[in-house]
C-alpha positions, -999 to 999 in steps of 0.1 A, spaced: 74 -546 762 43 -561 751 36 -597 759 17 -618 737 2 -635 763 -17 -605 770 -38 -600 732 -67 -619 747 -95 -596 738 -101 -601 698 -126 -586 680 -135 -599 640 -162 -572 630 -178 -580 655 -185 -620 669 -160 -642 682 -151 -681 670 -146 -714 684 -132 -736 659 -125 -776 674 -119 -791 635 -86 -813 638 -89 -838 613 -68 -832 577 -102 -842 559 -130 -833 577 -169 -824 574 -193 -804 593 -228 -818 602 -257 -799 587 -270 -790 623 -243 -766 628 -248 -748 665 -246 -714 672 -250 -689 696 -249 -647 698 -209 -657 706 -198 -692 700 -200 -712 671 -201 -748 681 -178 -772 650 -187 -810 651 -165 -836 632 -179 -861 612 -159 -885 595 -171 -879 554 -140 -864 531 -151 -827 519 -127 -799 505 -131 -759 510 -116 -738 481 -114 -704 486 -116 -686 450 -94 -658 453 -64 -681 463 -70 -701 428 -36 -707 415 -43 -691 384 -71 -663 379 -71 -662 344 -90 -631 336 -107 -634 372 -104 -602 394 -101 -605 435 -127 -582 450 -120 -575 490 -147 -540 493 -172 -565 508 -145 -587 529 -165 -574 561 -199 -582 552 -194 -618 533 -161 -630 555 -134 -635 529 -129 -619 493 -140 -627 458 -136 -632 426 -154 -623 396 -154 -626 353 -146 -588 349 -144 -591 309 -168 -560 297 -191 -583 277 -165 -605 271 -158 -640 284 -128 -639 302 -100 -666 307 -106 -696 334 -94 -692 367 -71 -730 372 -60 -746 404 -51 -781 416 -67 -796 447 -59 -830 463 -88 -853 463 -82 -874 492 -105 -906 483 -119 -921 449 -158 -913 452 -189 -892 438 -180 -856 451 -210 -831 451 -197 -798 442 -212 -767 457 -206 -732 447 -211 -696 468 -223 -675 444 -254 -648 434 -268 -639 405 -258 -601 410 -285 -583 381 -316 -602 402 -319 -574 425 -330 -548 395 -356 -578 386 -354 -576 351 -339 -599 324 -314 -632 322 -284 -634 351 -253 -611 334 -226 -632 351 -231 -666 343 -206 -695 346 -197 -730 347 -172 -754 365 -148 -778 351 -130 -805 366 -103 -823 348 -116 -810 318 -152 -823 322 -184 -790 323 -207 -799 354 -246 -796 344 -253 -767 367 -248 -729 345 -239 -706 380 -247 -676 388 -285 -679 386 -294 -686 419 -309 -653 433 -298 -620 444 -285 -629 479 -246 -648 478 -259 -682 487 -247 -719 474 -257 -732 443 -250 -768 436 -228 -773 398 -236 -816 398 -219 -842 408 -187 -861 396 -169 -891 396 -134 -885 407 -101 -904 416 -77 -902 445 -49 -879 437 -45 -847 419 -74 -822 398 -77 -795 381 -105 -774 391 -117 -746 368 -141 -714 366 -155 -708 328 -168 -678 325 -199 -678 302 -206 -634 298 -178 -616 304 -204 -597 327 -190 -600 362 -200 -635 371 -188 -648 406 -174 -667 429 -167 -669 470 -157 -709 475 -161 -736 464 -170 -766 487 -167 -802 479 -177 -835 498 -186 -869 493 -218 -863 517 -251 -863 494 -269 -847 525 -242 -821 536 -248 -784 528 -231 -764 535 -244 -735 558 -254 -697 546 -257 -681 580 -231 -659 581 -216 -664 614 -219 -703 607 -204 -692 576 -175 -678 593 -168 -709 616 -173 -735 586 -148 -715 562 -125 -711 592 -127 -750 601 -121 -761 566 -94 -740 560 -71 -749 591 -80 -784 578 -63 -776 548 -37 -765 562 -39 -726 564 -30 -714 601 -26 -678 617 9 -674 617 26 -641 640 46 -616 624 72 -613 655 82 -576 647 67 -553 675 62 -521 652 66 -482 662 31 -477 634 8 -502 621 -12 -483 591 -42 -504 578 -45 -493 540 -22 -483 512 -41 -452 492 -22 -419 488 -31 -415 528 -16 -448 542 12 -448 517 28 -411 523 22 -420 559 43 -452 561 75 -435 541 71 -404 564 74 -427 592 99 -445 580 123 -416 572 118 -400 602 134 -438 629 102 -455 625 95 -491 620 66 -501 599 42 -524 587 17 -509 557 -9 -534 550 -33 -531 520 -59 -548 506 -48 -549 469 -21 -558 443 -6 -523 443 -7 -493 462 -22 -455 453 -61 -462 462 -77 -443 439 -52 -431 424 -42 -467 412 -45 -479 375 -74 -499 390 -93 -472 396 -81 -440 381 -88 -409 399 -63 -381 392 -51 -363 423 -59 -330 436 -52 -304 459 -18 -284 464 13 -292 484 46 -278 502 21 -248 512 31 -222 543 35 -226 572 52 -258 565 66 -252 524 87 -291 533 55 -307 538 40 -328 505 75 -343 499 65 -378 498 34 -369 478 55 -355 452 79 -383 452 52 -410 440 29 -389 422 19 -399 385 39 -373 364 9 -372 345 -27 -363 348 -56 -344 357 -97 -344 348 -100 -370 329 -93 -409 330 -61 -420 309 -43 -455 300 -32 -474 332 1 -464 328 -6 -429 336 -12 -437 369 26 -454 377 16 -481 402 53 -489 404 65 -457 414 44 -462 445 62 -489 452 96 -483 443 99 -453 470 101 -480 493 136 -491 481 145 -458 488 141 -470 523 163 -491 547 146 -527 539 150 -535 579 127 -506 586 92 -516 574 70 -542 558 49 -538 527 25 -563 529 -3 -563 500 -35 -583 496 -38 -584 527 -74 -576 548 -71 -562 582 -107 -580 600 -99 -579 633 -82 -559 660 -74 -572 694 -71 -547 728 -53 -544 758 -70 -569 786 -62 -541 808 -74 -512 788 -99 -518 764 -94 -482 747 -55 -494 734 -52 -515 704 -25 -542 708 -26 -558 674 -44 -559 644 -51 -592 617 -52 -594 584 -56 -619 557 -40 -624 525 -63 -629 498 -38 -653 476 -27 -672 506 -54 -677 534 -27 -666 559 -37 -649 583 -9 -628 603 -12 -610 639 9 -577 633 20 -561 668 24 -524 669 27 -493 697 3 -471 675 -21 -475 648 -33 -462 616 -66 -463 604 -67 -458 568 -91 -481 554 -114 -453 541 -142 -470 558 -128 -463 593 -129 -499 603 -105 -502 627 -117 -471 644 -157 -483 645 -148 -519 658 -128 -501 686 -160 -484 692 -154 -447 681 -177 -422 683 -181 -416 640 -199 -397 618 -220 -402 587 -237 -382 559 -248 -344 565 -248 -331 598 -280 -310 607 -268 -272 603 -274 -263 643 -247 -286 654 -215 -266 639 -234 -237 627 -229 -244 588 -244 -225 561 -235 -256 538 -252 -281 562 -294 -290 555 -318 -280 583 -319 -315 596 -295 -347 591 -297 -368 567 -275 -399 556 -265 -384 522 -230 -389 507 -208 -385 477 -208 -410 461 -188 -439 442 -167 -434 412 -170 -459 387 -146 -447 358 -145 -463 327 -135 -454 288 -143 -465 252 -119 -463 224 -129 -465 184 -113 -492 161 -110 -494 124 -138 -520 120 -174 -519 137 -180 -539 166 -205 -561 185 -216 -551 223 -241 -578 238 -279 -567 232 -284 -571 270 -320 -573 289 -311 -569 324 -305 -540 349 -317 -505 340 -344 -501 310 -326 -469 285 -348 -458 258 -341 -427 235 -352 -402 264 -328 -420 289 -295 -430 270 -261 -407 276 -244 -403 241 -209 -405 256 -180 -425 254 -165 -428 290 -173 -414 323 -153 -395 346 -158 -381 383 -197 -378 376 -202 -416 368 -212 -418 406 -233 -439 427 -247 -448 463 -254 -411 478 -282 -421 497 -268 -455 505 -240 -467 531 -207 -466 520 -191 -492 541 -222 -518 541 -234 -519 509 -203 -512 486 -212 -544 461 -241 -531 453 -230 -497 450 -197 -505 427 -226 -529 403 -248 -507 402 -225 -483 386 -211 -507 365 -246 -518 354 -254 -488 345 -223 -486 322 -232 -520 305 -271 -511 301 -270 -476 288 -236 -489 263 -259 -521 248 -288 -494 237 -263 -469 221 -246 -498 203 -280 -520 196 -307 -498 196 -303 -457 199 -311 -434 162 -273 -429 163 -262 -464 169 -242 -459 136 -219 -434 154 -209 -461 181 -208 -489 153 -169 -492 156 -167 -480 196 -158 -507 221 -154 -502 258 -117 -504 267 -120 -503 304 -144 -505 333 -130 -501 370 -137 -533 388 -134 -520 421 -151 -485 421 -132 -455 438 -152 -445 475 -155 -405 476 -172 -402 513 -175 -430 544 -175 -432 580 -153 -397 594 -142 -403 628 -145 -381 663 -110 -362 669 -101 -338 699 -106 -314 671 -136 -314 643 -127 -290 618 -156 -273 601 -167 -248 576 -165 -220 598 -128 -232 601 -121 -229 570 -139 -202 555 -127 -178 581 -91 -190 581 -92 -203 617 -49 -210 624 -54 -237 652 -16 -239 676 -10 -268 660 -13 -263 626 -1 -285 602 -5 -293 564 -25 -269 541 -65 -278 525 -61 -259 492 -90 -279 472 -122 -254 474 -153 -264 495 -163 -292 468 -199 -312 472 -213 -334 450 -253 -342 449 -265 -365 422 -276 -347 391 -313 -335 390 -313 -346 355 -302 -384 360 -327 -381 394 -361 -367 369 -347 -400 343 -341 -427 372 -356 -443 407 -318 -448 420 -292 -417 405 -260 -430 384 -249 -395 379 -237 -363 398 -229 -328 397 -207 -309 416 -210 -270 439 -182 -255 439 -171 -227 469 -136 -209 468 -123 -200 504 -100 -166 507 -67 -182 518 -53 -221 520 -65 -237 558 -35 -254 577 -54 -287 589 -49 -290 632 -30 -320 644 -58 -331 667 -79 -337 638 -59 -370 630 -62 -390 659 -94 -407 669 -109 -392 704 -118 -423 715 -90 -448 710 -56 -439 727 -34 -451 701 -51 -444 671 -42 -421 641 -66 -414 615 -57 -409 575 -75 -404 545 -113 -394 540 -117 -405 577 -98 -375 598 -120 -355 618 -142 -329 603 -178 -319 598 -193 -332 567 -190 -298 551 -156 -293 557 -148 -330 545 -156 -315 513 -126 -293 509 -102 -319 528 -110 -350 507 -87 -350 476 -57 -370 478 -27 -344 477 -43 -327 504 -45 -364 526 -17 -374 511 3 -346 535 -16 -352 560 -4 -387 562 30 -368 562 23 -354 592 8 -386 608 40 -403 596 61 -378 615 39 -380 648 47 -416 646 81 -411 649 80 -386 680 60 -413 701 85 -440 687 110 -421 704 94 -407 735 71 -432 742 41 -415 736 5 -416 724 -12 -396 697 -23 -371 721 7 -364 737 24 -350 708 3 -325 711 0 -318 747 40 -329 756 58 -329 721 45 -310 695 77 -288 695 94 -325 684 65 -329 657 74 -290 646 106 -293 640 102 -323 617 75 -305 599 98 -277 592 124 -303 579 101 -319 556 108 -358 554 142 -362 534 149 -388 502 188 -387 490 189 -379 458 202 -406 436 238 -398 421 239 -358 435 280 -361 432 297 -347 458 315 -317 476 339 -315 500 376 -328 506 380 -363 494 401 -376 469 400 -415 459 393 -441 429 363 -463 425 378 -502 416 346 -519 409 356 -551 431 374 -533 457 346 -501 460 359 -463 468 390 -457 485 407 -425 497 442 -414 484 451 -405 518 472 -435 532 460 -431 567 420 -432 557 426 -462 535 445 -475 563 408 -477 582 392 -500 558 411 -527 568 418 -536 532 440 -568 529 479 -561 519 477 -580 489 447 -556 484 468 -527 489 494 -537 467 470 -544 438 452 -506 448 490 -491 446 498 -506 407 464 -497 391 468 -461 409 505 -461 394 493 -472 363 468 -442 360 497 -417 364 472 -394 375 477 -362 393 466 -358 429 457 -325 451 486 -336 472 509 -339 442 501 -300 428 526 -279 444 557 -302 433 548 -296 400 540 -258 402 
């Protein structure tokens, strides 16, 4: 049995923290120490307040954004209203002395980087119903504190507010509040990470323990993560699925809307894709539809089919760290996340571990060998791979949709972000798949700016059709109905297995001995459009090469566990293969029953006490057998065969006819006698009763 005693080792992407903050209202002085691993907190005795924005009480039209949690240290929120102001984002804070607070705001003015034009997402703050001076948003490209004003305020309750000004994305990290006229706050990232961490224990958020030692941990709740966790489950499992939104799916969410592809229950194991086809939209395909197409609850509500003692669902929540074995650096112990409406953070023990973040997070802070981009041909002998490496990816979806109303409409006459003129504008009305950014940049790094620049394109090239294009009069009555504020990630960080599947794999049919679930999808690479490259200095736009193989590739087992880590399983876009083959492997039914099969695996080291590896080197006949099974979901009402005989009494549930099987559910004798008149009563016929009547 694990000890907690033991988790000494913890890792937070990267630095460690020494936080000495004790007081309930407390300050940090402006000379904030650090060093490459300690960050040195000093108490001073001035009142301040830290709040976080994504745990606002009320968000209003204000969406939570977590894709940069690693790089900035906490989530955000932003003013995601398509050219239109959203609603304020409320809370109450407790001011803890009458005073002139100066109120400071993390924020960025996020169109600066494309140096042209006013700041899109501007915005104000309000508190207790009076507008500080300061408009927000306009301080530069980099996230960095912008002071609002100052205010007089009394002891006791106050509503806080964001006011959104655009409707274009404005926002907000923290907000930080103190009766100090010198103190501001720092912008250094790891001081950043101690002062947020010191101000909110002060408030009152602690790390709290979940005390559940789970068989599977899985970090991230796509199609991957999700199958994985009710595989696991069905199969004598006990897990803990932890994901970083409101709702499961990944890209296949309403947030983000990307229909799923690839085949399922395929030879040689037809009861494999099960759970895929259990929580799979019954609609869809190319194309982006209504959110309800995509059936966010159905995700969901498979985990009722489970027994609730069996697993957690915990959702947004942020897995940053990961703590190891003192005693073997190589085996993860425990893993922490963060709730983004909270501030908890939680420790979650577990045997084994999941990595399905998409970014491969847990598996590069563990130190995993990893790859990235295109592989140079020589290394796997690839016709699809370039001569030499290079860092290029597929890039990020950002969907979005128009619909056309009975009267025209306005669309902001914008002057920021991209420049469209005549020979640059798109004369569409939504983009799918193609709408795809960030192929030469990193996918795990620098997904803000990937997801805006998408989304900037969108807004830019959608105020010149509707303000300034020879057919504006076509769009006069077109309105954008929906943008994806999160941006769905095609290609990451792929991770080092025992096994790297490649081209040659598939192309030639390659049936490793531990085959498992079937890659149908065809050998499917997307480059960005030569047309949107000639037009722009970064590509918005892609096309797609499409390469049938001759038969359906079962994916090998030791391609889902990390090579590197001992107790690691790998799901999603990050299993082990060559960037070529990742292309075939990628879409979501295919990873979907993958996860199956990671699910399962879980289950045999549950039971025997085993690794990742082992199942294949020890167990795999155990992990065969299950595969052959397929993981099993009763049926809901099927009726029933067999011998008994008995009536249903709402309040007294089923009993037999048989007097000696009633006799075992202990039922009370005034119970009996009240079961024995309604029966009477009935005057109904039993099996028992047929031959005296015959």
């Amino acid at each position: 049995m694990y000890k907690r005693r033991d988790f000494i080792k913890t890792t937070i992407a990267g630095s460690s923290v020494l936080l000495l903050s004790r007081n309930v209202f407390g300050s940090l002085k402006q000379s904030i120490k650090g060093t490459n691993d300690r960050i040195n907190v000093t108490v001073v005795g001035k009142p301040c307040l830290w709040l976080e924005a994504e745990e606002f009480q009320y968000l209003g039209g204000w969406v939570i954004d977590q894709q940069s949690f690693t790089q900035m240290g906490s989530a955000y929120i932003m003013a995601h209203g398509m050219g239109v102001p959203v609603a304020d984002a409320t809370t109450v804070c407790e001011i803890p002395e009458k005073g002139l607070w100066h109120v400071w705001v993390r924020t960025r003015n996020w169109t600066a980087v494309w140096k042209r034009g006013a700041p899109a997402g501007r915005f104000q703050v309000i508190i207790n119903g009076k507008t500080m001076p300061e408009t927000l948003g306009t301080n530069g490209a980099a996230w960095a504190w912008q002071k609002a004003g100052t205010i007089k305020i009394k002891k006791g309750g106050a509503t806080v507010a964001l006011h959104d000004l655009t409707g274009f994305n404005g926002r907000c990290d923290a907000i930080f509040m103190t009766t100090d006229a010198g103190l501001i706050p720092t912008n250094e990232p790891k001081e950043l990470d101690a002062f947020r961490r010191t101000m909110m224990e002060q408030m009152g958020t602690k790390r709290v323990d979940d005390p559940v030692v789970y068989d599977l941990a899985i970090a991230g709740g796509g199609m991957a993560g999700t199958c994985m966790a009710l595989a696991a489950i069905k199969t004598g499992s006990k897990v803990v699925l932890i994901q970083d939104r409101p709702m499961l799916g990944g890209c296949n969410s309403s947030e983000i809307r990307v229909s799923l592809g690839g085949g399922t229950q395929i030879p040689p194991y037809p009861n494999i894709g099960k759970v895929v086809n259990l929580i799979s939209p019954v609609m869809g395909s190319g194309g982006t539809y209504s959110a309800d197409f995509y059936e966010d609850e159905r995700k969901a509500n498979a985990f009722r089919l489970c027994p609730s003692d069996r697993y957690r669902l915990c959702l947004n929540e942020r897995v940053f760290a990961v703590e190891t074995d003192p005693n073997d650096p190589k085996r993860i112990t425990a893993i922490i996340a963060k709730n983004a409406r909270t501030g908890i953070e939680t420790r979650y023990l577990a045997k084994n571990f999941a990595d399905c973040t998409g970014d491969a997070f847990i598996a590069r802070l563990m130190g995993a060998e990893t790859m990235y981009g295109r592989e140079e041909r020589s290394r796997f002998k690839e016709t699809l791979a370039p001569e030499k490496a290079d860092q290029l990816v597929m890039g990020m979806s950002v969907i979005w949709r128009s619909k056309k109303l009975k009267e025209p409409t306005a669309f902001p006459d914008i002057d920021w972000g991209l420049e469209f003129t005549e020979d640059k504008v798109y004369y569409i009305r939504g983009g799918d798949w193609e709408w795809e950014t960030g192929q030469y940049r990193n996918m795990a790094e620098e997904a803000e700016y990937i997801r805006d620049y998408g989304m900037m394109a969108i807004y830019a090239n959608w105020s010149f059709l509707k303000n300034h294009s020879k057919r504006k009069d076509e769009w006069a009555n077109d309105v954008l109905e929906w943008v994806s504020p999160v941006g769905g990630k095609r290609e990451s960080y792929r991770v080092v297995g025992d096994v790297i599947i490649t081209q040659n794999d598939i192309e030639k049919n390659v049936i490793y001995p531990d085959a498992t679930a079937t890659s149908t999808w065809n050998l499917d690479n997307h480059f960005p459009d030569p047309e949107n490259v000639a037009k722009f200095d970064e590509p918005f736009r892609a096309c797609a090469y499409h390469r049938c193989y001759e038969k359906p590739f079962p994916v090998p087992y030791r391609s889902l566990y990390a090579r590197d880590v001992k107790n690691l399983f790998l799901g999603g876009r990050i299993i082990s293969v060559s960037r070529a083959a990742f292309s075939a492997t990628r879409v979501m039914r295919t990873l979907g029953s993958l996860g199956e099969v990671v699910g399962m695996a879980a289950s045999v080291c549950a039971k025997e006490n085993a690794e990742p590896r082992d199942v294949y080197t020890i167990h795999f006949d155990k992990l065969k057998n299950l595969m052959e099974q397929g993981v099993r979901f009763q049926t809901y009402h099927p009726g029933g065969t067999g011998t008994y005989e008995g009536y249903h009494f709402k309040e007294m549930g089923h009993l037999p006819v048989d007097d000696a099987e009633r006799a075992k559910r202990n039922i009370s004798p005034e119970q009996e006698a009240e079961f024995q008149r309604r029966v009477k009563s009935l005057g109904v016929i039993h099996k028992s009763m047929e031959k005296d009547i015959q």
